[in-house]
C-alpha positions, -999 to +999 in steps of 0.1 A: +000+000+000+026+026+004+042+014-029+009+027-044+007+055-024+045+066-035+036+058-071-001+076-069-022+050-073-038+045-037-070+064-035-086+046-004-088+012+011-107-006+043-113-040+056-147-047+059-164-060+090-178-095+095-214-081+099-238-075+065-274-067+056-286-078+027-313-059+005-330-073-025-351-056-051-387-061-030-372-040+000-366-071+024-333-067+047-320-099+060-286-108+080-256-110+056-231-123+039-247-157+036-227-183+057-228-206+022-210-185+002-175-198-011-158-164-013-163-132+008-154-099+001-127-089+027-123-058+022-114-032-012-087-010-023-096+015-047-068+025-067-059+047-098-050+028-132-045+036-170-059+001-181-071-035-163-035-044-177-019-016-154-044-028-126-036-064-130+002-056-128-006-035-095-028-059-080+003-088-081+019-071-050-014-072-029-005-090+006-040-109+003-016-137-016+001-139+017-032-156+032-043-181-001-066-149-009-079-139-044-081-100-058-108-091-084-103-060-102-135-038-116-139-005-129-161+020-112-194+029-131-195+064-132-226+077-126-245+106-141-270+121-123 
């Protein structure tokens, strides 16, 4: 992370708690993330990038690898409003 920082890619970044609520299309809440699920989001890093090539190359040095983790790299939708 301070690698990113120094280079000016790091915009933010958080672990995410345990606890979830869940909200579907017909308004109901229930207790998240389901129990069943194979993969869990941990937490996100959102970072500055060219291309998905220059974000794949950044995401290598993630210490998630450390732990057997996995990254998955999206754009952000920009929104118009």
């Amino acid at each position: 992370m301070q690698e990113l920082t120094e280079k000016g890619h790091f915009i933010s970044g958080e672990p995410l708690e345990s606890d979830a609520k869940v909200i579907r299309a017909d308004k109901v809440v229930t207790d998240g993330p389901y129990s069943e699920a194979k993969e869990l989001v941990g937490g996100y890093l959102l970072i500055k990038a060219d291309s998905f090539d220059e974000a794949a190359e950044l995401a290598k040095g993630c210490p998630i690898f450390e732990n057997d983790g996995a990254v998955e790299i999206r754009p952000v939708q920009e929104m118009n409003m």
